[in-house]
C-alpha positions in Angstrom: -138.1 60.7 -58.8 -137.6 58.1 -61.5 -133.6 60.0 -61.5 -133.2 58.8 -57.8 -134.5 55.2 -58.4 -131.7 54.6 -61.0 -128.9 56.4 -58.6 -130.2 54.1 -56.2 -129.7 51.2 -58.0 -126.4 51.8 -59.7 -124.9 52.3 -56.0 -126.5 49.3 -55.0 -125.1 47.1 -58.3 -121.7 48.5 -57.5 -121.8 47.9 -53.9 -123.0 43.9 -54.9 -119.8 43.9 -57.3 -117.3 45.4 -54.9 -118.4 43.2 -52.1 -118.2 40.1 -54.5 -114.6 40.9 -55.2 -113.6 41.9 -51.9 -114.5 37.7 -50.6 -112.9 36.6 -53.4 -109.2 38.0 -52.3 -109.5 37.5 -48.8 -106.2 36.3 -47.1 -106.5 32.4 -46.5 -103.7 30.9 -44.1 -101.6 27.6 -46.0 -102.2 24.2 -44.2 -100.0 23.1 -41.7 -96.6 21.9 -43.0 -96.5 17.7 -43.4 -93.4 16.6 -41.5 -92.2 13.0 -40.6 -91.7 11.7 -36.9 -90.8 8.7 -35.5 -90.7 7.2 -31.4 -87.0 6.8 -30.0 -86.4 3.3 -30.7 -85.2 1.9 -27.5 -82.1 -0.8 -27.8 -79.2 -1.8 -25.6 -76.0 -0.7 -27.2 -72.8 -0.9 -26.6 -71.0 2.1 -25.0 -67.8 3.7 -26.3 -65.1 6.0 -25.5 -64.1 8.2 -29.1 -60.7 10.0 -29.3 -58.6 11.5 -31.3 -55.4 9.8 -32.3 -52.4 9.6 -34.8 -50.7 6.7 -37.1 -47.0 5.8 -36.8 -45.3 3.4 -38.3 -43.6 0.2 -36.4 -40.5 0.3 -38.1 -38.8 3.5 -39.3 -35.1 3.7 -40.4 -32.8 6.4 -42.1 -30.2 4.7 -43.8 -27.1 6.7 -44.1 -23.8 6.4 -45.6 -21.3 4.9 -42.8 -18.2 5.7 -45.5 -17.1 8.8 -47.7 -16.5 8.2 -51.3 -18.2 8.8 -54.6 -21.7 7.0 -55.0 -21.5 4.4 -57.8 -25.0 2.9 -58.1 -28.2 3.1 -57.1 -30.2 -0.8 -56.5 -33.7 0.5 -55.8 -36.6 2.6 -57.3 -38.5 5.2 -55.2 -41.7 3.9 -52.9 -40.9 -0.2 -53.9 -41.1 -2.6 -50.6 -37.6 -4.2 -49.8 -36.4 -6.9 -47.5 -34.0 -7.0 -45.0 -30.7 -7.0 -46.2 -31.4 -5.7 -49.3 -28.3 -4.0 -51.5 -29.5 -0.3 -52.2 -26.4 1.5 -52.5 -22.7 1.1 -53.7 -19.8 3.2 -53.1 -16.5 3.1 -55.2 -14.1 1.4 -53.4 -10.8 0.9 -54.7 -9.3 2.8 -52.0 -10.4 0.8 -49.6 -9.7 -2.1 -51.1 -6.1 -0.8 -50.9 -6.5 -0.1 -47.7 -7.6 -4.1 -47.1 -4.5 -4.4 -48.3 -1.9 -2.7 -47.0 -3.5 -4.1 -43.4 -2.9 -7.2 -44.3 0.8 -6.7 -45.5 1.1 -4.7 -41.8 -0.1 -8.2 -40.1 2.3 -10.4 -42.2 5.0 -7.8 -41.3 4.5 -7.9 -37.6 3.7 -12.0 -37.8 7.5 -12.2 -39.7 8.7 -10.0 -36.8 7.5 -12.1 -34.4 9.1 -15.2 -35.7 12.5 -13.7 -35.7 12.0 -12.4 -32.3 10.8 -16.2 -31.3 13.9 -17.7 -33.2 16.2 -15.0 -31.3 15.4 -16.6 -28.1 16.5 -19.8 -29.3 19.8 -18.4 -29.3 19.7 -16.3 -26.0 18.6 -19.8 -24.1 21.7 -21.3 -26.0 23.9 -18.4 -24.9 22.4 -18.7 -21.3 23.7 -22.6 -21.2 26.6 -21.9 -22.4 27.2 -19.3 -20.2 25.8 -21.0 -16.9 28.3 -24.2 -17.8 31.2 -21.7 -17.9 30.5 -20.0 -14.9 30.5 -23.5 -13.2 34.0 -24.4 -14.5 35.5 -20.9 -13.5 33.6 -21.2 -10.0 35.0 -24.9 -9.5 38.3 -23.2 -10.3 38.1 -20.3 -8.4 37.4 -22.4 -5.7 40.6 -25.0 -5.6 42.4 -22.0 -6.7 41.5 -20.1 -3.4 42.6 -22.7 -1.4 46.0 -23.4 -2.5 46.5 -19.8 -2.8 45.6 -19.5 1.4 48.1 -22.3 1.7 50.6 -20.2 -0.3 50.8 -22.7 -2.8 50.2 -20.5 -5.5 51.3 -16.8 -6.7 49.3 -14.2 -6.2 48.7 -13.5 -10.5 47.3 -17.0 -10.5 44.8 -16.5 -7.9 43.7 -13.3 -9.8 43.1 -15.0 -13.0 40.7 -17.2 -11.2 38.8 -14.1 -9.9 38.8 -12.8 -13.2 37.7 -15.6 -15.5 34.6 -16.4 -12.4 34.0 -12.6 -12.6 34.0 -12.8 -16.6 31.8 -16.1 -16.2 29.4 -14.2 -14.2 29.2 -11.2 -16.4 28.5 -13.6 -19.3 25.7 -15.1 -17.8 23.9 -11.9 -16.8 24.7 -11.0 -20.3 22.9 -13.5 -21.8 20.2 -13.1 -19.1 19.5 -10.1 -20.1 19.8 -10.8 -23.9 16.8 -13.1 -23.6 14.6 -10.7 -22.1 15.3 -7.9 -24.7 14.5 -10.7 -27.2 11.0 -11.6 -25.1 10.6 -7.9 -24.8 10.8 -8.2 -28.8 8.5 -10.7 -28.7 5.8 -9.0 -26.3 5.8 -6.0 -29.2 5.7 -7.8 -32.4 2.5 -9.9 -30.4 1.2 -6.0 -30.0 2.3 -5.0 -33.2 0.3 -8.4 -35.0 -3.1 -7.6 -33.0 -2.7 -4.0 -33.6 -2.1 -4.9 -37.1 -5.1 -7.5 -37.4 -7.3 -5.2 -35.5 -6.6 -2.5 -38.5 -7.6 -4.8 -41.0 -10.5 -5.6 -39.5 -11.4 -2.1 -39.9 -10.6 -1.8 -43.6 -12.4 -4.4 -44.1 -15.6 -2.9 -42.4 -15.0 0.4 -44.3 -14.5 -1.7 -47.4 -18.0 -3.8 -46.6 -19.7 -0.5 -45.9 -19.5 0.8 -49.4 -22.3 -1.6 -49.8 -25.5 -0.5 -48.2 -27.9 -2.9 -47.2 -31.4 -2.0 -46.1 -31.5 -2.7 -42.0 -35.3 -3.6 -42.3 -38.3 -4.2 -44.1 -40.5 -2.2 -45.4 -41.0 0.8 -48.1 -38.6 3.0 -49.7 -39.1 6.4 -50.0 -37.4 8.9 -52.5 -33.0 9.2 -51.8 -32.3 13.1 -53.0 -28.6 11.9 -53.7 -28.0 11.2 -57.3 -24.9 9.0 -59.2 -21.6 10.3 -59.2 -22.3 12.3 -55.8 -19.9 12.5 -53.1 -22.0 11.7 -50.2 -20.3 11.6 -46.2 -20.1 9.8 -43.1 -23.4 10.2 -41.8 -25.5 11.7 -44.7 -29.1 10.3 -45.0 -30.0 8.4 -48.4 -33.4 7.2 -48.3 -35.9 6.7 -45.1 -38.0 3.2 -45.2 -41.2 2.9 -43.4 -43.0 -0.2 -42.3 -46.1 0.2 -41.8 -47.9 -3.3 -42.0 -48.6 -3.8 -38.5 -49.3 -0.2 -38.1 -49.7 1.9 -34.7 -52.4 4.5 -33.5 -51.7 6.1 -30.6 -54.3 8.3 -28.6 -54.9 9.8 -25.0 -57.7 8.9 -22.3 -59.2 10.8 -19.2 -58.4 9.3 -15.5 -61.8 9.4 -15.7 -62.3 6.9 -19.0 -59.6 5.0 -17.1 -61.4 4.0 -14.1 -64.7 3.6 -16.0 -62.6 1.0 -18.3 -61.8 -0.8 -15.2 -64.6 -1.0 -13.6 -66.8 -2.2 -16.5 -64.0 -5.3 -17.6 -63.8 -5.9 -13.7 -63.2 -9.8 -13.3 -64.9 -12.1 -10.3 -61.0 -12.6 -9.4 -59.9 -9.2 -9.7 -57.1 -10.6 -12.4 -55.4 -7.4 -14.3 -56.6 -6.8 -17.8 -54.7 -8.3 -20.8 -54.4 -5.3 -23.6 -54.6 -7.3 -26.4 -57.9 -8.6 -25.2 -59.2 -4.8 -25.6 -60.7 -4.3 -29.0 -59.7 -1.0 -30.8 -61.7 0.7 -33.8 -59.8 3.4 -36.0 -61.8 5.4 -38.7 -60.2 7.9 -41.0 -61.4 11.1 -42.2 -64.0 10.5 -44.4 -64.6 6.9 -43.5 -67.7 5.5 -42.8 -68.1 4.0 -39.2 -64.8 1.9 -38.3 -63.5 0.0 -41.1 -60.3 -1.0 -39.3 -60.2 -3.1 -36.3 -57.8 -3.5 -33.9 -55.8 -4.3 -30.4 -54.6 -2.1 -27.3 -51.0 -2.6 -27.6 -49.7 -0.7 -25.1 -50.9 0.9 -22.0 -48.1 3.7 -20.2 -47.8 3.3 -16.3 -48.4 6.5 -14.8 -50.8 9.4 -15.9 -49.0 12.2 -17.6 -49.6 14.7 -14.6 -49.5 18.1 -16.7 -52.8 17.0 -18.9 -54.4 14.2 -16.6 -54.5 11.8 -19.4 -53.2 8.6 -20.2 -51.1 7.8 -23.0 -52.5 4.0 -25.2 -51.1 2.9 -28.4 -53.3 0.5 -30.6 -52.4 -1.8 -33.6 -53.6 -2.5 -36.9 -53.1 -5.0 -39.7 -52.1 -3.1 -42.5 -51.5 -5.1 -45.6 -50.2 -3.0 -48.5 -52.3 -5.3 -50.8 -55.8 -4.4 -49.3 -57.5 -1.0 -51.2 -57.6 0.2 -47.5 -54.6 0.9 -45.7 -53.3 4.0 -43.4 -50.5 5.5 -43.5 -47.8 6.9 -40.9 -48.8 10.5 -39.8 -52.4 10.2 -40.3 -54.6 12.1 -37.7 -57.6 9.6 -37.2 -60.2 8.5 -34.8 -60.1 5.2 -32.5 -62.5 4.2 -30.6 -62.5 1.8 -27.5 -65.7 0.0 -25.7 -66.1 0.8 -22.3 -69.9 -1.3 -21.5 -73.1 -1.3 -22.7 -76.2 1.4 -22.2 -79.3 -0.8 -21.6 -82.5 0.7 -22.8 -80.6 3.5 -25.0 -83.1 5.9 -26.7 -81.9 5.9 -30.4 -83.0 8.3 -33.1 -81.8 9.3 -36.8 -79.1 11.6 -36.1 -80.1 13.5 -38.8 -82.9 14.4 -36.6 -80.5 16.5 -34.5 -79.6 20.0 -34.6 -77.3 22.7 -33.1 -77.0 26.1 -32.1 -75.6 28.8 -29.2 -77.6 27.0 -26.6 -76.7 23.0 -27.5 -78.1 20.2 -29.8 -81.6 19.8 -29.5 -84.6 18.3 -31.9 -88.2 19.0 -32.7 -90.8 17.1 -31.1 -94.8 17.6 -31.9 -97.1 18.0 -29.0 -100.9 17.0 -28.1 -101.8 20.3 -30.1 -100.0 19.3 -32.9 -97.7 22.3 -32.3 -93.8 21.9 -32.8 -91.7 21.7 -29.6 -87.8 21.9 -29.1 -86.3 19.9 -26.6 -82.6 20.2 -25.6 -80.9 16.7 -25.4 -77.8 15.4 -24.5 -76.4 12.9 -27.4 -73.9 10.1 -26.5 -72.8 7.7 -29.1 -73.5 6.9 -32.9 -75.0 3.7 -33.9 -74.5 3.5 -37.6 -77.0 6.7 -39.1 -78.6 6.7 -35.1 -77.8 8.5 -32.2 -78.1 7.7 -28.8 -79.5 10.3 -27.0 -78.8 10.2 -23.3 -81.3 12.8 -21.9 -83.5 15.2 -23.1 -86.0 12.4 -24.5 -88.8 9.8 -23.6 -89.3 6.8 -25.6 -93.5 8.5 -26.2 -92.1 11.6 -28.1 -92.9 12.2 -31.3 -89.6 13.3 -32.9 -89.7 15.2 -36.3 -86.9 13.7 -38.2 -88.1 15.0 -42.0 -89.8 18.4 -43.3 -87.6 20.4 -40.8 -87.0 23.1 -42.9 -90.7 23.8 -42.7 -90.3 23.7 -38.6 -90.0 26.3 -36.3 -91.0 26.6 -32.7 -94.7 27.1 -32.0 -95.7 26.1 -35.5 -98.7 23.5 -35.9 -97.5 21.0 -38.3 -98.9 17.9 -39.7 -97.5 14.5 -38.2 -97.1 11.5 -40.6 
């Protein structure tokens, strides 16, 4: 009996100690996670269209050699800025210097021909007198000849002498006649032979003043793969230089963005819109916002039919003594205001998320449990997002302590 008391009571203590135990590790859920949320801020802002664009320089020249010949100096080092005009190249030129003059010896050759040609006629117009005021003394006495010899009053051998000397008077004259135009003739070619003569020298003396290269514009130069002592061609590249201060963007709209544009900078009178009263914003990769600011410099007349789009160019100071400057080639993005959104919803954009579905953000209900909502986001204001749809200016968006979030869960606003 007293055996079953003590059985009893063992059983009993254990059962006190396993049940103690057993409370002491039940399961006990965490609290809800503590996430931050914020209302939409609602704020008119302006509206703008973003696109994709590229840099290009406004002035871009390959200067070339316009003359063969051996390269004698080099008046530039790699990536400096030159002017206009600007000696950067020299090529030997002694043999064009020879060749300067030897033209010029042709044009004092064909000027000395042309004075003997000019003095030569001189003489033919003397000869042509001379021979005119013969012909009129054998004429005159051919003709009293004639006469006495149809009155018989003189032989026959005289009258033919008359005939011949008037014939041989003639003769002279056309002789002389045709002396002077040979010697005009003479004078006609050593005119050609002078300009053709002049017109070679001038030549030379381009070929000559090519051996020195001058840089056709402004701007920087970039590396020349020729080296001294190479014997470069007609034609062969040297050195490229780029100006790029102004510099251009250029970039492609919609129709669509097009006819939005229009309508929103409609004027009471209907007047077309001046480009260069459109402002342009350009941002890098890597860039915060927009630090360069800009004009619409160039608007094409027709939409490109194969893409539907509409070709714009943009301009931008670009002074190479400012930290921040673009350069040529550079893909970018430019952005152009098209209105404003009145009574925009606006939240941190690092509130926003994507996946397979769309972008869409947390939101905490009445019951405290997380909801996703799908929105639709439009334009970046800064670290805010416009969000065109998707919100109301009531929600509670979470915007810290996502990591914690997940659909369904109850979390703890702050």
């Amino acid at each position: 009996m007293i055996q079953s008391k003590l059985t009893f009571g063992l059983i009993a203590f254990v059962l006190v100690i396993y049940t103690g135990c057993q409370s002491k590790t039940a399961y006990q859920a965490p609290p809800p996670p503590k996430v931050t949320v914020v209302n939409p801020m609602v704020k008119t802002v302006p509206l703008f269209l973003e696109e994709n664009g590229q840099t290009e320089a406004v002035g871009q020249a390959v200067v070339r050699a316009r003359v063969p010949g051996i390269l004698k100096e080099i008046k530039f080092q790699p990536d400096s800025e030159v002017s206009e005009g600007t000696l950067l190249f020299e090529i030997e030129k002694d043999e064009y210097l020879a060749a300067v003059e030897s033209a010029k010896a042709s044009v004092s050759s064909a000027k000395a021909a042309l004075g003997s040609a000019q003095a030569a006629i001189g003489v033919a117009d003397a000869k042509i007198a001379s021979a005119e005021a013969a012909k009129k003394v054998s004429q005159a006495e051919f003709d009293r000849k004639k006469i006495l010899f149809d009155d018989k009053a003189i032989s026959q051998s005289e009258y033919d002498s008359a005939v011949a000397e008037r014939d041989s008077a003639l003769a002279a004259e056309k002789g002389a006649q045709a002396d002077k135009v040979a010697k005009e003739t003479e004078i006609n070619n050593a005119e050609a032979q002078i300009e053709k003569a002049q017109a070679d020298l001038k030549n030379k003396q381009l070929d000559l003043d090519r051996t020195m290269i001058m840089a056709p514009i402004s701007g920087r130069l970039t590396k020349t793969s020729v080296k001294l002592g190479n014997l470069v061609k007609s034609g062969e590249p040297l050195v490229e230089i780029v100006r790029r201060d102004p510099i251009w963007a250029n970039f492609n709209v919609s129709e669509r963005f097009l006819l939005d544009f229009q309508r929103a900078n409609a004027t009471k009178d209907d007047e077309r819109i001046n480009p260069k009263d459109v402002k342009v914003e350009l941002q890098r990769s890597g860039d915060i916002g927009f630090p360069f600011k800009g004009t619409l410099d160039y608007v094409a007349p027709k939409i490109d039919q194969n893409t539907g789009t509409l070709q714009m160019r943009a301009v931008f100071d670009n002074p190479e003594a400012k930290a921040l400057t673009l350069v040529p080639g550079l893909f970018v993005r430019v952005r152009v205001q098209i209105g404003v959104y009145e009574n925009a919803l606006l939240i941190p954009e690092r509130a926003t998320a994507r996946d397979q579905v769309g972008t869409f953000v947390f939101v905490v209900g009445d019951d405290k449990k997380a909801i996703r909502k799908n929105v639709k986001v439009g334009t970046k204001q800064g670290d805010m997002v416009v969000i065109t749809s998707g919100l109301s200016p009531d929600d509670s968006v979470i915007v810290a302590g996502l990591q914690r979030v997940r659909l369904g869960v109850e979390v703890d606003p702050q």
